[in-house]
TIPAVO-412974 format. One record per residue (C-alpha): x, z, y; residue in one letter. Coordinates in steps of 0.5 Angstrom, whole numbers, padded with zeros to 4 digits, always signed. Layout:
N
XZYa;...
END
This chain:
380
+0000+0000+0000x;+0002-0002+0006x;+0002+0003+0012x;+0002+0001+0021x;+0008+0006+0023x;+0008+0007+0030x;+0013+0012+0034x;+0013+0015+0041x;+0018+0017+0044x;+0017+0021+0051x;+0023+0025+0055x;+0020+0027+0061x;+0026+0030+0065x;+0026+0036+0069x;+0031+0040+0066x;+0039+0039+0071x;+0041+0036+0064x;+0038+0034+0058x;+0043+0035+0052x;+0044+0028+0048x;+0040+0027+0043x;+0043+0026+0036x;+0041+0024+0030x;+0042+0029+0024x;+0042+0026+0017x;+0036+0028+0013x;+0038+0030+0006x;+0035+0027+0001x;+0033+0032-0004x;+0027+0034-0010x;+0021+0035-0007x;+0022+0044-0005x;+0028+0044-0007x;+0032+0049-0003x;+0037+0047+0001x;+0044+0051+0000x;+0042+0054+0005x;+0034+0056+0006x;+0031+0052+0012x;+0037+0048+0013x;+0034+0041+0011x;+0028+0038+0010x;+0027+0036+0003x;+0020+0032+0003x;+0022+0025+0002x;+0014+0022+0001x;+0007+0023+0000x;+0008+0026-0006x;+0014+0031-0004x;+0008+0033+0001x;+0003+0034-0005x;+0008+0038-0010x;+0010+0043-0005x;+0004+0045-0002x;+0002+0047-0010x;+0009+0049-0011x;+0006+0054-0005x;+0000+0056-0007x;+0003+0058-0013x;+0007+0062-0010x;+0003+0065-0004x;-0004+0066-0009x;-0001+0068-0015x;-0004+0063-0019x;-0001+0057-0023x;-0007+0052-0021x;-0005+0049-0015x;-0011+0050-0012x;-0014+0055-0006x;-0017+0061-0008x;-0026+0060-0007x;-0027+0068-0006x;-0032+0067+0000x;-0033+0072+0005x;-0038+0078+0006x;-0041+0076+0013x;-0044+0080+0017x;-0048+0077+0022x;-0051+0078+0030x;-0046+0084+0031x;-0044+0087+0037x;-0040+0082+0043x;-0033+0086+0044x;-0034+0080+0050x;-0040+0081+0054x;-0039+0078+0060x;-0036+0071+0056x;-0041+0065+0056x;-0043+0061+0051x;-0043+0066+0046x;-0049+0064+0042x;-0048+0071+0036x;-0042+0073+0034x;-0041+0074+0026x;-0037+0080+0023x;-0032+0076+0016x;-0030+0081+0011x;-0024+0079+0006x;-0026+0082+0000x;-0020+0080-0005x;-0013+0083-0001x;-0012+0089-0004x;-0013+0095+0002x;-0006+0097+0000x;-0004+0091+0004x;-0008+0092+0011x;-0013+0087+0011x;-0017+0087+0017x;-0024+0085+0019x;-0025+0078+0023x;-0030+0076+0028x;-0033+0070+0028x;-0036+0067+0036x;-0041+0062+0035x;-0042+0056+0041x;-0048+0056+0043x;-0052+0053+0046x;-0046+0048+0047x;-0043+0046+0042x;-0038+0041+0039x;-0039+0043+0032x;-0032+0045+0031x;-0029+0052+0030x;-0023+0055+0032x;-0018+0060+0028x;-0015+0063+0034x;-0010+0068+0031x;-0006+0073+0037x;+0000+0075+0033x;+0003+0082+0032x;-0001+0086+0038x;+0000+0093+0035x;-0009+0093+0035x;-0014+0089+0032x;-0018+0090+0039x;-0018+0084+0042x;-0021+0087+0049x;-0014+0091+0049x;-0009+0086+0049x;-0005+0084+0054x;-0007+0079+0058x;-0001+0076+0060x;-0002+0074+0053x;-0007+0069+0056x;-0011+0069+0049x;-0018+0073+0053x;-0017+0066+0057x;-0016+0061+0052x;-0021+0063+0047x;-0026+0063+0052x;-0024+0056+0055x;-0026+0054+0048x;-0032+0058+0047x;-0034+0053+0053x;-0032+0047+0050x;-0036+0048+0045x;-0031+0050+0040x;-0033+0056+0036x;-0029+0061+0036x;-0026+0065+0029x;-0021+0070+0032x;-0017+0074+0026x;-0012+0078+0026x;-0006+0079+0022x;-0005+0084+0017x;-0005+0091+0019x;-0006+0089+0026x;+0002+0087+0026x;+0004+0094+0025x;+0006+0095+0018x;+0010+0088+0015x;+0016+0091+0012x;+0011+0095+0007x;+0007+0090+0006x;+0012+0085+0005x;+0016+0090+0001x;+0010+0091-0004x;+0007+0084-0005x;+0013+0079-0004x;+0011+0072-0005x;+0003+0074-0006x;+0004+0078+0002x;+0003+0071+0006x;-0003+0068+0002x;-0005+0076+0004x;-0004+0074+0011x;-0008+0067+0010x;-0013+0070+0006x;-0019+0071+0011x;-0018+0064+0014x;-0018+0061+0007x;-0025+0064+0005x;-0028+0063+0012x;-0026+0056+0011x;-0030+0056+0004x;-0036+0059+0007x;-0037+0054+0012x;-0036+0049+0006x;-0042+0052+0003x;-0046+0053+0010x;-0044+0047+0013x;-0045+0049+0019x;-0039+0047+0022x;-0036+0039+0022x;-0029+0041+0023x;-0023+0047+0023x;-0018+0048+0027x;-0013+0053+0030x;-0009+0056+0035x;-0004+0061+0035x;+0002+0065+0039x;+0008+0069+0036x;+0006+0071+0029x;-0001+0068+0030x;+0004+0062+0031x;+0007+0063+0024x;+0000+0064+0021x;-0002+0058+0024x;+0005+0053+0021x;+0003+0058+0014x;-0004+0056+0013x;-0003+0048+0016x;+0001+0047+0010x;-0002+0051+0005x;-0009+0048+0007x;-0011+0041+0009x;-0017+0043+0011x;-0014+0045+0018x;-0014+0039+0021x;-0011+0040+0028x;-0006+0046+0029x;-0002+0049+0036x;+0004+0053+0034x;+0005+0057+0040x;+0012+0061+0040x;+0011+0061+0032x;+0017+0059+0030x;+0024+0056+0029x;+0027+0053+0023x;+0033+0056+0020x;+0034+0062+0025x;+0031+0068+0021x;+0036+0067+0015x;+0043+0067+0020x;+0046+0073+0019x;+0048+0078+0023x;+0042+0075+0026x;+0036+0079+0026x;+0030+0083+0028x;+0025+0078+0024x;+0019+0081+0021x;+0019+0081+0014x;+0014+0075+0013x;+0019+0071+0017x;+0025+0072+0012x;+0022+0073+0004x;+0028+0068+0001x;+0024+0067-0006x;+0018+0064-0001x;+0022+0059+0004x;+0027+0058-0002x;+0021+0055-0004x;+0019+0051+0002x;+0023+0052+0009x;+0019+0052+0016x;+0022+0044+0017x;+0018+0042+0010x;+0013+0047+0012x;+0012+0043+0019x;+0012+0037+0015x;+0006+0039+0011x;+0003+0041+0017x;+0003+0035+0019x;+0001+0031+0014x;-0006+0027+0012x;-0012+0024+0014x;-0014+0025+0021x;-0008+0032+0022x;-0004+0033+0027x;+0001+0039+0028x;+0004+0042+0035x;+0009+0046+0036x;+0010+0049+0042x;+0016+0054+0045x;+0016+0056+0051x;+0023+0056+0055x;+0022+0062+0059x;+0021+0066+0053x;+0022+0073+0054x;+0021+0074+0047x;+0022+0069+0042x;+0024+0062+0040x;+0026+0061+0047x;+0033+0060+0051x;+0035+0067+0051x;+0033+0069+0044x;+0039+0064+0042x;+0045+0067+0045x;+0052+0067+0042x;+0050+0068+0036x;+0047+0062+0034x;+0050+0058+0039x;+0057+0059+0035x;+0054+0058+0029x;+0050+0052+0030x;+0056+0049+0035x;+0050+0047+0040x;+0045+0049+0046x;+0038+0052+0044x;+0037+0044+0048x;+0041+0040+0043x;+0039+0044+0036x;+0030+0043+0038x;+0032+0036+0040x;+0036+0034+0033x;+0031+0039+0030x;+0025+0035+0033x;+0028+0028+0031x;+0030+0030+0023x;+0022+0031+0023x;+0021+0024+0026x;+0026+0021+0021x;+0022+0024+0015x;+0016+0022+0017x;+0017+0015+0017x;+0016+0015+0010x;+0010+0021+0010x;+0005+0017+0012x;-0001+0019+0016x;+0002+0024+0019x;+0003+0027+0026x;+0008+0032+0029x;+0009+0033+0036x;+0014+0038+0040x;+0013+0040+0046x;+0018+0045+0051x;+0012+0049+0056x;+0015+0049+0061x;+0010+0053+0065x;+0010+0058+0061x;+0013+0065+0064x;+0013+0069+0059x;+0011+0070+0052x;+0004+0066+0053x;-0001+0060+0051x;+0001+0058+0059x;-0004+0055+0063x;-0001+0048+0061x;-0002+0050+0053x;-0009+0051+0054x;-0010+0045+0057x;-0007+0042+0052x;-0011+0044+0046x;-0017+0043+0050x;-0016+0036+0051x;-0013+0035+0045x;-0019+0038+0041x;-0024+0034+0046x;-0031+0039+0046x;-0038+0038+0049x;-0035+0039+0057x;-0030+0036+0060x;-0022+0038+0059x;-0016+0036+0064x;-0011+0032+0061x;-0004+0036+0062x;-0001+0035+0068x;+0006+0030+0067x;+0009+0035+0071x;+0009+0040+0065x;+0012+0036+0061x;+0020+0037+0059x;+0021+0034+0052x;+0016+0032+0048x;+0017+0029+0040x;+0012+0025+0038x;+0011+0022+0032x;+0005+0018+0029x;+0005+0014+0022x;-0002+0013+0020x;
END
């Protein structure tokens, strides 16, 4: 079968300097076959790498030897209280209980905020990462997470805000404990929310959204279930960083070599990727004050790498367009915000997910002028 293969490539320059960007050899290796060192290569070559390595990681993530996704379903509550009273377009808000993650692992509860009487038909996983609390209305809201999630509400995009295990307070434990079964735990509401609505069919559509940890859960799910058609990864994640020893600080589900020596966050991206209609967007914001940004770099990873945190996001971003080319369809999309001015989903990001994702009123379309680098690769 013959594919159309179409790369756009936009270098908007706002930087003094853009580093060159070189091309790295992608290693042509078996289908989840780790690297010599964890997350250092791409090891997908084709449609059935993709397909071999998302069973490999079901496998390992749900305890199973299937291949296949769990079909536990929730225990929904419906028309709960609103923690958001205020917020427009809130139709009812549904309680979503996990019953299948053992209590030992800090399952926590999820609210699902129904669009209405304006909807799209599309629902939005939206998870906030490692706030410490599960309290929605509690977090800081420089995160801008409060903001983002009514900007989709008003879309018309319904809204499934989950939370990570233990609020984010307990990753080691739950890492310690469980291993491999801990990251299908940290999915495991999405997974079961997504086969109730298979079931009710009350949405045409699933899509997600998440910064820091929620960042990581989002790259995570994408690539263990294609049902989730378009993924922001914002502040989530960087291939290979976490295994770099002395560097450290990463929480647990970060660094559990016995599931990324299975597939690395660059496969993992790749997976996310991958299929009909899919796209995945990365987004690292320059002006971190926590992570994946210049300042988290540093002279630990600067000397091991022998490049800036510039040239090692470019040349990364470039070894999964070179790999693309022969995974198809498929599209991966990097992009540095510039705008944001901390650990955020900045004024540009929600932009850029509301216009990306459409909706039932109109979006701005991001302004040029936030645009620093952007990796685009599309193979359909």
């Amino acid at each position: 079968m013959t594919s159309t293969l179409s790369t756009v490539i936009v270098l908007a320059l706002c930087f003094v300097a853009e580093p060159a960007i070189t091309s790295h050899r992608v290693a042509a290796q078996t289908a989840c076959n780790p690297a010599p060192i964890i997350d250092s290569q791409i090891t997908l070559g084709s449609p059935n790498d993709v397909v071999a390595c998302q069973q490999a990681i079901i496998n390992a993530a749900f305890g199973t030897s299937a291949g296949q996704l769990p079909t536990t379903l929730p225990v929904v509550t419906p028309a709960v209280a609103n923690p958001f009273p205020d917020f427009t377009n809130v139709a009812e808000v549904d309680n979503y209980h996990d019953p299948a993650t053992p209590p030992q692992a800090y399952p926590e509860d999820a609210l699902l905020y129904i669009a209405g009487p304006v909807s799209s038909g599309k629902v939005v996983i939206l998870n906030g990462g490692h706030q410490g609390t599960c309290d929605w209305t509690a977090f800081d809201p420089g995160f801008n997470l409060q903001a983002t999630m009514q900007g989709l509400l008003n879309a018309g995009h319904s809204v499934f805000a989950m939370n990570m295990l233990g609020c984010g307070t307990n990753d080691d434990l739950i890492v310690g404990t469980y291993g491999n079964l801990a990251i299908g735990y940290y999915v495991a509401a999405a997974v079961e929310a997504m086969n109730y609505w298979d079931v009710t069919g009350e949405f045409n559509e699933y899509d997600m959204v998440g910064l820091s940890g929620g960042g990581w859960t989002t790259e995570i799910l994408a690539a263990l279930d294609p049902r989730v058609t378009t993924s922001f990864a914002d502040a989530g994640s960087m291939p290979g960083i976490a295994f770099i020893d002395p560097f450290s600080g990463f929480p647990a589900e970060y660094t559990l070599s016995s599931y990324y020596g299975i597939a690395g966050f660059l496969d993992h991206y790749i997976m996310d990727s991958y299929g009909s209609g899919r796209t995945h967007i990365q987004i690292l914001n320059y002006n971190d004050d926590c992570c994946f940004g210049p300042a988290e770099w540093g002279p630990t990873l600067q000397g091991y790498y022998g490049e800036t945190w510039d040239q090692y996001v470019a040349n990364y971003a470039n070894n999964i367009a070179a790999a693309l080319t022969a995974i198809s369809p498929s599209s991966y999309q990097l992009i540095v915000d510039m705008v944001a001015t901390q650990h955020q989903i900045s004024t540009y990001a929600q932009s850029l997910i509301l216009s990306t994702l459409g909706g039932s009123s109109s979006s701005p379309a991001p302004s040029a002028r936030n645009r620093q680098l952007t990796r685009t690769s599309r193979f359909r």
